[in-house]
DORORO-210766 format. One record per residue: residue number from 1; chain; residue in three letters; x, y, z of N, C-alpha, C, O in turn. Coordinates in steps of 0.001 Angstrom, whole numbers, plus 524288, in hexadecimal, padded with zeros to 5 digits. Layout:
N
SITE num chaine residu   n.x   n.y   n.z  ca.x  ca.y  ca.z   c.x   c.y   c.z   o.x   o.y   o.z
SITE NUM      A    ALA     X     Y     Z     X     Y     Z     X     Y     Z     X     Y     Z
...
END
This chain:
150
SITE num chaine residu   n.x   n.y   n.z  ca.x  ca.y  ca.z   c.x   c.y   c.z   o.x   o.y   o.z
SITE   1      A    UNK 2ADEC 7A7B6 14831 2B069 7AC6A 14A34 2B40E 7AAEA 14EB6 2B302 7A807 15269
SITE   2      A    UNK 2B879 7AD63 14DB4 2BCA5 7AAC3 152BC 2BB68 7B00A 15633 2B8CF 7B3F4 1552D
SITE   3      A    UNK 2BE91 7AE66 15B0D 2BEC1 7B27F 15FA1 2C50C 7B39D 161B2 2C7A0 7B027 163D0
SITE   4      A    UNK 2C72C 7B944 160AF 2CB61 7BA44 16262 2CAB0 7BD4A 166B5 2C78E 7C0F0 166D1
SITE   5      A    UNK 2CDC1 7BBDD 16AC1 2CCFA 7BFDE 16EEF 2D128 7C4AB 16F2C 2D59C 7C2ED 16EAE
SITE   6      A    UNK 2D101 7CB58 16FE8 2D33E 7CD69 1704F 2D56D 7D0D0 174A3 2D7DF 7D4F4 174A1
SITE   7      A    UNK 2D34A 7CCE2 17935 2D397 7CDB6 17E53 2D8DD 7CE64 180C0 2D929 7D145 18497
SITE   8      A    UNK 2DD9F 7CBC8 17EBA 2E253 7CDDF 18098 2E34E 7D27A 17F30 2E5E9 7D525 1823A
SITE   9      A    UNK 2E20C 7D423 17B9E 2E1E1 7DAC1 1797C 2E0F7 7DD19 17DE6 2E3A1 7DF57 18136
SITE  10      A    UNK 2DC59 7DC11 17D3F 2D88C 7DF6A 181AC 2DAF8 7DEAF 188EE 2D9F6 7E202 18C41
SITE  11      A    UNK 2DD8D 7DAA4 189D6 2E024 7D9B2 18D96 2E4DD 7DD00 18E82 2E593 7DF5D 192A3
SITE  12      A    UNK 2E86B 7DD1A 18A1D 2EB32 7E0FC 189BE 2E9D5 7E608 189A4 2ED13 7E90D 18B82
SITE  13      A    UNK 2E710 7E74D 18876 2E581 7EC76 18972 2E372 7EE2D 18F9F 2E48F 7F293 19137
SITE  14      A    UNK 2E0B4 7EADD 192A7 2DED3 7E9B5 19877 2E34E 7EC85 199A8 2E3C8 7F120 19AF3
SITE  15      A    UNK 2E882 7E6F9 198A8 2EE69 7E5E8 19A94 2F054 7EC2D 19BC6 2F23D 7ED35 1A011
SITE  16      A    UNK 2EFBD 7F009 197F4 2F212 7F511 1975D 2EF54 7FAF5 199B7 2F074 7FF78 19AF1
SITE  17      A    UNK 2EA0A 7F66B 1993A 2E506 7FA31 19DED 2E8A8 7FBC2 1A29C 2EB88 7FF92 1A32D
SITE  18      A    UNK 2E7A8 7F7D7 1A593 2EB81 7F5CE 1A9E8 2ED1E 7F759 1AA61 2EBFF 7FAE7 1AD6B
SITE  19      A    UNK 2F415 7F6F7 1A74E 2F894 7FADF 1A764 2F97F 7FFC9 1A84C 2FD63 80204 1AA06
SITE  20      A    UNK 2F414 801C6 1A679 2F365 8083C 1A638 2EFF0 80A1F 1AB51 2EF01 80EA5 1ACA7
SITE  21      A    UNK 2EE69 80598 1ADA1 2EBBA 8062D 1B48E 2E5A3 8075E 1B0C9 2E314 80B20 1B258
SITE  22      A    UNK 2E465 805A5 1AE20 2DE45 804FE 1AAE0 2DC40 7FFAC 1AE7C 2DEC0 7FD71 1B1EE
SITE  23      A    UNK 2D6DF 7FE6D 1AC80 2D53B 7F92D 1AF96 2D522 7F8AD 1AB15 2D2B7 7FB62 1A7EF
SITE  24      A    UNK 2D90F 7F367 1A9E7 2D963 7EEA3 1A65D 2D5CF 7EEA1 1A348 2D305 7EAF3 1A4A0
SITE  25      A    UNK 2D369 7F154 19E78 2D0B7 7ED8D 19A40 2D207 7EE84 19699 2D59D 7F1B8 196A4
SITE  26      A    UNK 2D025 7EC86 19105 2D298 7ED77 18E6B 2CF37 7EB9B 18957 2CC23 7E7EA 18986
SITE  27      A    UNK 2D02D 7EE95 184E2 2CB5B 7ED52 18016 2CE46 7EC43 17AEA 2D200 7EF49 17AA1
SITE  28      A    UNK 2CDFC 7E969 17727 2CE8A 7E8EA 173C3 2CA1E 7E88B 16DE6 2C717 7E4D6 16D70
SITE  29      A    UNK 2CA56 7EBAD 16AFB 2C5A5 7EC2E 166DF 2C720 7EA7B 1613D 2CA02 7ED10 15E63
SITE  30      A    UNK 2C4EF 7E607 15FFB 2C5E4 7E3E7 15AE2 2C0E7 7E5F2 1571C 2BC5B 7E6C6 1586F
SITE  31      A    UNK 2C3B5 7E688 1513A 2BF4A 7E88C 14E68 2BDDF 7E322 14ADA 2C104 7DF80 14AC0
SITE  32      A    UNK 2B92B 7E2EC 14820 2B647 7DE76 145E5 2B8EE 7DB19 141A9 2B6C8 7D810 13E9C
SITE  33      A    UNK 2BFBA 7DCA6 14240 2C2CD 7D9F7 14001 2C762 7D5EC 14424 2C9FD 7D29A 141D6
SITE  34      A    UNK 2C7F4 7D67E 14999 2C946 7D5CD 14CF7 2CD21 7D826 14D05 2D0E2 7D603 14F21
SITE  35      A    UNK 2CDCB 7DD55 14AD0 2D1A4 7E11F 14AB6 2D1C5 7E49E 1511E 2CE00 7E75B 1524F
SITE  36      A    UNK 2D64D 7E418 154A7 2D590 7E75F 1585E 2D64A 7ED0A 15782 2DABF 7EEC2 156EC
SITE  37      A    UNK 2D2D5 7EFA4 15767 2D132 7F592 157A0 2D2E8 7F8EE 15A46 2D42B 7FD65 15903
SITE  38      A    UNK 2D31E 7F5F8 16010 2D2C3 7FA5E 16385 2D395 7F6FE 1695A 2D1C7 7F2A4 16A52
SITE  39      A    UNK 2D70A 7FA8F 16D1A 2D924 7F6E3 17202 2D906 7F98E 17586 2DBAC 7FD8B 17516
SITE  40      A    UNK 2D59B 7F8B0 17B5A 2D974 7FD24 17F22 2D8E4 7FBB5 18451 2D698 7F781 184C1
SITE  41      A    UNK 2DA27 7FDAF 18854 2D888 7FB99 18BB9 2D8A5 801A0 18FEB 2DB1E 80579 18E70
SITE  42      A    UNK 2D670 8019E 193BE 2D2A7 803F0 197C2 2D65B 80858 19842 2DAB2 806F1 199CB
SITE  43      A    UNK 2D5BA 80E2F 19739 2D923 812D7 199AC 2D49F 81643 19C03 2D416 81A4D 19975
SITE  44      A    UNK 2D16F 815DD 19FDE 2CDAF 81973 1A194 2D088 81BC9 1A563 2CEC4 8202B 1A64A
SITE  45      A    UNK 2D462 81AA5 1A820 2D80A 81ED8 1A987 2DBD5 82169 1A715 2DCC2 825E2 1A896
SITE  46      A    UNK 2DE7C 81F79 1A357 2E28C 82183 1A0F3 2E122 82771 19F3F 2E326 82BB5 1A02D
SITE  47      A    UNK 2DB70 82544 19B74 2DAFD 829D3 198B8 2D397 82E3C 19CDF 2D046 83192 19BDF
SITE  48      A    UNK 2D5E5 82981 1A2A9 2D091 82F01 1A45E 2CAB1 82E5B 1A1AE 2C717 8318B 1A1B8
SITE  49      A    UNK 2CAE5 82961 19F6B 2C50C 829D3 19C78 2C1F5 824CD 19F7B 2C3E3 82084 1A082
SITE  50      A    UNK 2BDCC 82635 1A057 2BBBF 82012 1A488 2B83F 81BF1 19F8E 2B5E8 817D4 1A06C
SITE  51      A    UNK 2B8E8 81E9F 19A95 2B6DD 81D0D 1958B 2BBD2 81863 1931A 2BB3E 81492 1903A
SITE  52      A    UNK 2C014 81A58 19554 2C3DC 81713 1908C 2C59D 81268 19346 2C8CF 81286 196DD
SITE  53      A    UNK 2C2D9 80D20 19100 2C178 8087C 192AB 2C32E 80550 18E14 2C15E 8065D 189BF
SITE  54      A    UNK 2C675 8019B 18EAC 2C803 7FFB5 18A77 2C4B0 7FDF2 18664 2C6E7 7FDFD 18220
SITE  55      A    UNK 2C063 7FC84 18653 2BC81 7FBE6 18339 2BC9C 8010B 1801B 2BF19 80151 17BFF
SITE  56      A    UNK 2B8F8 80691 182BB 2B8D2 809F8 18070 2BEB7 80D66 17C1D 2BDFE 80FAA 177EF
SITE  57      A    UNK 2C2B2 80CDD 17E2E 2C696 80C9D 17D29 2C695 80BCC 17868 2C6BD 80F25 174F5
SITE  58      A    UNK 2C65D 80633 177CE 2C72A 802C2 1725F 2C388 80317 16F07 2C46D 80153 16AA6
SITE  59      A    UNK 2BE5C 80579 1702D 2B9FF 8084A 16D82 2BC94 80CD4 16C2A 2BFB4 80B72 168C8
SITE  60      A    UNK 2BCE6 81002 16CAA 2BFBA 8156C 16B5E 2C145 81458 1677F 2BEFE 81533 16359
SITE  61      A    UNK 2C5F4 811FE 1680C 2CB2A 80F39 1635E 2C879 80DDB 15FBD 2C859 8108F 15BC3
SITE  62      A    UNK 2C5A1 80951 16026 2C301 806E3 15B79 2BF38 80AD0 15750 2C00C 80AC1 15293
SITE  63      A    UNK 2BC2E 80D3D 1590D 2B8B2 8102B 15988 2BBE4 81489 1554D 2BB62 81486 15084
SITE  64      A    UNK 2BF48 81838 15875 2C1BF 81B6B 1544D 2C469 8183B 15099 2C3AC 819C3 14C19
SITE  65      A    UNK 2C76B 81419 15101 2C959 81278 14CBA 2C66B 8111F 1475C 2C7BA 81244 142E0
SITE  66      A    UNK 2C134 80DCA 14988 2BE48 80D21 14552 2BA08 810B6 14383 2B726 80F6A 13FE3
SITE  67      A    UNK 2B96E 81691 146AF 2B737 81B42 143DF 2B286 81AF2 144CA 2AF96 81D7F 141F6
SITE  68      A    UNK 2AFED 81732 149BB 2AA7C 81704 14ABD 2A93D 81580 15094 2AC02 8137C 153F4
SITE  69      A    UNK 2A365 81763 1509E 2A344 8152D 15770 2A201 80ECC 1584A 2A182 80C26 15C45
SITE  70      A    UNK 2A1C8 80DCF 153D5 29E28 80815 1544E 2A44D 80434 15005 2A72E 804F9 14C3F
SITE  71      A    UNK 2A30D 7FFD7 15467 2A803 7FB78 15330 2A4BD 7F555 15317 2A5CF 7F1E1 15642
SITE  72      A    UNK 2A1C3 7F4E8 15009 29F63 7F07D 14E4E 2A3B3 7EC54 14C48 2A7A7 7ED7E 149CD
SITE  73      A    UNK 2A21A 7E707 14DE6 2A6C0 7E3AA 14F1E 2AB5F 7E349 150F9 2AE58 7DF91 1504E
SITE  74      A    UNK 2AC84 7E8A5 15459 2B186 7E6C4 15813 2AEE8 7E561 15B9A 2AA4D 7E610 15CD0
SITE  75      A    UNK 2B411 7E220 15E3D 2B439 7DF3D 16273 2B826 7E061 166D6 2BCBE 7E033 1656C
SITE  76      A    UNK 2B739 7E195 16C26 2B969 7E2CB 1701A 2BA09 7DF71 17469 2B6B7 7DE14 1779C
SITE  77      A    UNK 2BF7F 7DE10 1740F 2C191 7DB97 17910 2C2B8 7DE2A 17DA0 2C57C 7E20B 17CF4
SITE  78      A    UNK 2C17F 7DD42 181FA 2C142 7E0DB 187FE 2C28D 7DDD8 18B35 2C16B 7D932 18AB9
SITE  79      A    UNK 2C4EA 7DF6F 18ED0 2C80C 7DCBB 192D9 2C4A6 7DC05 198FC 2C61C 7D999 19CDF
SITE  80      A    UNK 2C07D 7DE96 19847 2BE80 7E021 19CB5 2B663 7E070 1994D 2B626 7E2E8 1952E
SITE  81      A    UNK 2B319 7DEEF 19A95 2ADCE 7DF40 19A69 2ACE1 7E535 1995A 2ADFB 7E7E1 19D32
SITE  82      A    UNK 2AB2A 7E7E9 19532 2AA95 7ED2A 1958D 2A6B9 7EF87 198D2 2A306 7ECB3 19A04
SITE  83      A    UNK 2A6C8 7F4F7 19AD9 2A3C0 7F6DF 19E10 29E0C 7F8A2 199D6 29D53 7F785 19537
SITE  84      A    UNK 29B02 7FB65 19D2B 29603 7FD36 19B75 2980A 80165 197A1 29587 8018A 19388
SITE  85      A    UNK 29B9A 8047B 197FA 29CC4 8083B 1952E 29E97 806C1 18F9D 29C2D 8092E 18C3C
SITE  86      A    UNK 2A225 8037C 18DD9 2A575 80165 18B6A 2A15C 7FE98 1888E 2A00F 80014 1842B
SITE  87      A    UNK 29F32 7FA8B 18AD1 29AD4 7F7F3 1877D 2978D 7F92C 18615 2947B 7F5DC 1846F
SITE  88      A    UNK 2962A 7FEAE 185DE 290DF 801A0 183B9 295CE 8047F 18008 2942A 805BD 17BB0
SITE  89      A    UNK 29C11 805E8 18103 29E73 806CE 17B2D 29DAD 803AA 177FC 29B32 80511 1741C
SITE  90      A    UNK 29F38 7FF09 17852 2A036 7FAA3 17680 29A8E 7F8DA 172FC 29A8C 7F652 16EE5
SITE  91      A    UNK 297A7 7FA25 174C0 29248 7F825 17209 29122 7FE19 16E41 290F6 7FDDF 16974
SITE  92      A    UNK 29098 801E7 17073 290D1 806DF 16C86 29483 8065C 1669E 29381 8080F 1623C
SITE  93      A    UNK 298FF 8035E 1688C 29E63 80217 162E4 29CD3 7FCDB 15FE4 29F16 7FA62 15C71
SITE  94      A    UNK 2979F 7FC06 162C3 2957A 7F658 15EF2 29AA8 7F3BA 15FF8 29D00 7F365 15BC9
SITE  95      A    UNK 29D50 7F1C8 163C7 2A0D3 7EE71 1642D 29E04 7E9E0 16239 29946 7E9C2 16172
SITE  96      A    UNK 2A257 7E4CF 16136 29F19 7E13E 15F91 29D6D 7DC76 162BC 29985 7D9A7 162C5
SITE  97      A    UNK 2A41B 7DCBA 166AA 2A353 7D8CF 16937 2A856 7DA7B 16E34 2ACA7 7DC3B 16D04
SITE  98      A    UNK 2A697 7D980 1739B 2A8AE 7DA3D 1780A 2ABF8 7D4FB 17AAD 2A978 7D19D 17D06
SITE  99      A    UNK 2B19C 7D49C 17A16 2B0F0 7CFCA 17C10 2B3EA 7D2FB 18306 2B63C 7D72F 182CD
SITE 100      A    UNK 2B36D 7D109 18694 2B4FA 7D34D 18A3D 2B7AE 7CF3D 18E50 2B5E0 7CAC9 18E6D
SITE 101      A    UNK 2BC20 7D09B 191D6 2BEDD 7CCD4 193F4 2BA61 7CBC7 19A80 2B6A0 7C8C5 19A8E
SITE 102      A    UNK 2BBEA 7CE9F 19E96 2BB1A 7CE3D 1A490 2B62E 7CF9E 1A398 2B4F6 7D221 19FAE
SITE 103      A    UNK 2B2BF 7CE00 1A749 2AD23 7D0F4 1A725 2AEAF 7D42E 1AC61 2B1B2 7D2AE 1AFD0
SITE 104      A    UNK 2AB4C 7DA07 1AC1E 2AA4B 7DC5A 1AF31 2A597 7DFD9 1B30C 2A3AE 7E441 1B33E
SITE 105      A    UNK 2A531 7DA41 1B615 29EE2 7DB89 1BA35 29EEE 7E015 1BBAF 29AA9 7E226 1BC79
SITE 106      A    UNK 2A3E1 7E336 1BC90 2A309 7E97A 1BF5A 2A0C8 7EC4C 1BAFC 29C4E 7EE0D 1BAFF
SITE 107      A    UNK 2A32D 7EC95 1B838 2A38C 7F0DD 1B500 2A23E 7EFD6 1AEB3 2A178 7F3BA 1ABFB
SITE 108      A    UNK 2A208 7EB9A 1ACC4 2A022 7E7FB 1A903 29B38 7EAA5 1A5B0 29785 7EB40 1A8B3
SITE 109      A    UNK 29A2B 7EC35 1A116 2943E 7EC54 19CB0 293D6 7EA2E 199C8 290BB 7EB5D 1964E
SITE 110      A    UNK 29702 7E573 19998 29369 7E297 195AC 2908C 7DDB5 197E1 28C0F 7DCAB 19680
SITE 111      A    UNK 29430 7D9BA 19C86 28E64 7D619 19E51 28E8F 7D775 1A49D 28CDA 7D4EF 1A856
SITE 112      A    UNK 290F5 7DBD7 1A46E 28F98 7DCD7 1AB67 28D21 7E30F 1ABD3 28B2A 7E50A 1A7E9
SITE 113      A    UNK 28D50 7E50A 1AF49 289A8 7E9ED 1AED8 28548 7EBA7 1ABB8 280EF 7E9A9 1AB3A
SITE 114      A    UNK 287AF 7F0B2 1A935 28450 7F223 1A4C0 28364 7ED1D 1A05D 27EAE 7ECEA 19F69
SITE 115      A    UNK 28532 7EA99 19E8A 28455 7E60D 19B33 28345 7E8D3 195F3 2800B 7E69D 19327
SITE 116      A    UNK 28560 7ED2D 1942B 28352 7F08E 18FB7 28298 7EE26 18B32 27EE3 7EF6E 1886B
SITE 117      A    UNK 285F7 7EA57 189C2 28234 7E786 185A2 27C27 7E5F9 18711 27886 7E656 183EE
SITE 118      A    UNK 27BC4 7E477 18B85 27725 7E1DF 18B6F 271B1 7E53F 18D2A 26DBD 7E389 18F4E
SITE 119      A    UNK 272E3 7EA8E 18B7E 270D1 7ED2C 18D40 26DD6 7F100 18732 26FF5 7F37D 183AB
SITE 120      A    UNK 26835 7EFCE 1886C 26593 7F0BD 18410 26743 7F60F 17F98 2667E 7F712 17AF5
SITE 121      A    UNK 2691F 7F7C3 182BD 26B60 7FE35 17FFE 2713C 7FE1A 17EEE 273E7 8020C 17F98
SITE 122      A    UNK 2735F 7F94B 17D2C 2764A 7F784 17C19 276F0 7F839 1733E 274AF 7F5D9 16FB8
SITE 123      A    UNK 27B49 7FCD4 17335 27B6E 7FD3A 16C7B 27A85 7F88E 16AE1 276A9 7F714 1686C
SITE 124      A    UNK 27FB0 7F501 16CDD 28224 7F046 16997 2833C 7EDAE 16D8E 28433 7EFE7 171B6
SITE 125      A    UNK 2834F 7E83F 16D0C 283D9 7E35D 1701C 28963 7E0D7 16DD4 28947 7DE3D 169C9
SITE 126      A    UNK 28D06 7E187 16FF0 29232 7DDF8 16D92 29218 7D98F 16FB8 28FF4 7D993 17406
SITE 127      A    UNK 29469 7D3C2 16D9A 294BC 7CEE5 16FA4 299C5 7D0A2 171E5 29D8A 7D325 17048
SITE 128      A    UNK 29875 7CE63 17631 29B4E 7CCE0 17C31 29DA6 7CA12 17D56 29B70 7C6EA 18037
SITE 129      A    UNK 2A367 7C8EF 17C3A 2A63B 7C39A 17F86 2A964 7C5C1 18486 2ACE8 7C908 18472
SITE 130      A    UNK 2A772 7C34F 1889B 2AA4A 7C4E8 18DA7 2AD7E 7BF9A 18EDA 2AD4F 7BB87 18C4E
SITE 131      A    UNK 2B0D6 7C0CC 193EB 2B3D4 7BC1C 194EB 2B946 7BBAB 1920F 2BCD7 7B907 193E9
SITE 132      A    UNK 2B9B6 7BE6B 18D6E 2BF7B 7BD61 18B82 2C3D5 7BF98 18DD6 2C3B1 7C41E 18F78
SITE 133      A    UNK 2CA1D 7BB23 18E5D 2CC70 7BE52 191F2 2CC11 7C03D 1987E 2CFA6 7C1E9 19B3A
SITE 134      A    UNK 2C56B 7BF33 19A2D 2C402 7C0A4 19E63 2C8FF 7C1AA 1A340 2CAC4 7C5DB 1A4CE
SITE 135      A    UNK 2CA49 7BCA3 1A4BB 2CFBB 7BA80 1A838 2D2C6 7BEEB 1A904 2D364 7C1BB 1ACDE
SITE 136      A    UNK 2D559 7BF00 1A2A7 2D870 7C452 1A447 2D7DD 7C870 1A4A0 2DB6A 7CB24 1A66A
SITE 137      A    UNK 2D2CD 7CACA 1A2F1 2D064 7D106 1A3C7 2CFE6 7D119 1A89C 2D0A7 7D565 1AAA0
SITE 138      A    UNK 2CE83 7CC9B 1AC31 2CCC3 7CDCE 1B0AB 2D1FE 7CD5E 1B357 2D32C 7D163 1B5B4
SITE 139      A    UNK 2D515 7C9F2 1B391 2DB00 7CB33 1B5AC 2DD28 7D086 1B49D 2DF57 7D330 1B7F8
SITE 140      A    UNK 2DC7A 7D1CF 1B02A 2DDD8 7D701 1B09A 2DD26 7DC2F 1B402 2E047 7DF38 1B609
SITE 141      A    UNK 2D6DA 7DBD9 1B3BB 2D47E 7DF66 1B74A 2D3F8 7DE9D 1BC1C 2D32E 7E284 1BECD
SITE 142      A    UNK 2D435 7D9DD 1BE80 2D5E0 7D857 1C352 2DA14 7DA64 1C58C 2D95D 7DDA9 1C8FF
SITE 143      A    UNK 2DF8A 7D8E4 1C408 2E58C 7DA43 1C3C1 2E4D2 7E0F5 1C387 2E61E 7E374 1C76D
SITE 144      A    UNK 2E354 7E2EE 1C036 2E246 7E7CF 1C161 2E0EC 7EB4F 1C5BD 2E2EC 7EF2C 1C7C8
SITE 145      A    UNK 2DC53 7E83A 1C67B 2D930 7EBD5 1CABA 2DA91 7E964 1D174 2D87E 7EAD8 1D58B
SITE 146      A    UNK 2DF2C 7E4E0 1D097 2DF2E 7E316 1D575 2E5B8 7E686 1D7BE 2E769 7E698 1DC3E
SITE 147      A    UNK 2E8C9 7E9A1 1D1AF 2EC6D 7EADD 1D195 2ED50 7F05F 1D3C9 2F0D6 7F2BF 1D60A
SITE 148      A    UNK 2E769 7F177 1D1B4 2E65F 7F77F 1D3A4 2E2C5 7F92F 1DA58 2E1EE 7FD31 1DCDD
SITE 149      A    UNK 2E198 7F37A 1DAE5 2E036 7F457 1E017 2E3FC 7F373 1E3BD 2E379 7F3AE 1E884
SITE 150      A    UNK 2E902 7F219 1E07D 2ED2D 7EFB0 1E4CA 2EDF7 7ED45 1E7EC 2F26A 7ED0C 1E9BC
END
């Protein structure tokens, strides 16, 4: 089995977070063909919702497109460690596999905080690759938040 990463996707999408004064992240969702599905990145201000997280986002998309709540063998690239919220979506959609760029100790559920996979009341357990890309997720959100503190 080879490994493609689809993390510049997902970077680009951060990239446009950003643009729109969002905090940088950004998701990309491949279906069990490595078909990308579904892309977005962070508008919880745009659209006023403290729900629309690029993860959840790209759940939505996928989700209506393929006519069900459950997405067995996609795979989601993230720019940022998903939160507690997101990763209890993410495990509800039987995702299959999380690969994620920056880890995040603040705010982080999958190996920081809540740890919701690892947490017995856990639907589904997706395999986990963290670390991809890391460098630049975290430049990103750095540059961001050092831009907005002025």
């Amino acid at each position: 089995m080879s490994f493609t990463s689809h993390m510049e996707a997902a970077l680009d999408e951060a990239r446009a977070a950003a643009a729109r004064g969002e905090v940088p992240v950004g998701a990309v969702l491949l279906d069990p063909g490595g078909n990308v599905v579904a892309q977005a990145g962070n508008r919880t201000r745009e659209l006023c919702d403290p729900t629309a997280h690029a993860e959840i986002l790209a759940l939505r998309e996928a989700c209506a497109a393929a006519g069900s709540e459950r997405l067995p063998g996609h795979v989601l690239y993230v720019t940022l460690e998903p939160c507690a919220m997101c990763a209890a979506a993410l495990a509800a959609a039987r995702v299959a596999r999380v690969v994620y760029g920056a880890s995040d100790p603040k705010s982080g559920g999958v190996a920081h905080g809540a740890r919701v996979f690892a947490h017995p009341q856990a639907h589904h357990v997706p395999e986990v690759i963290d670390g991809i890309a890391a460098a630049e997720s975290e430049d990103l959100l750095r540059g961001f938040f050092a831009h907005r503190r002025g």
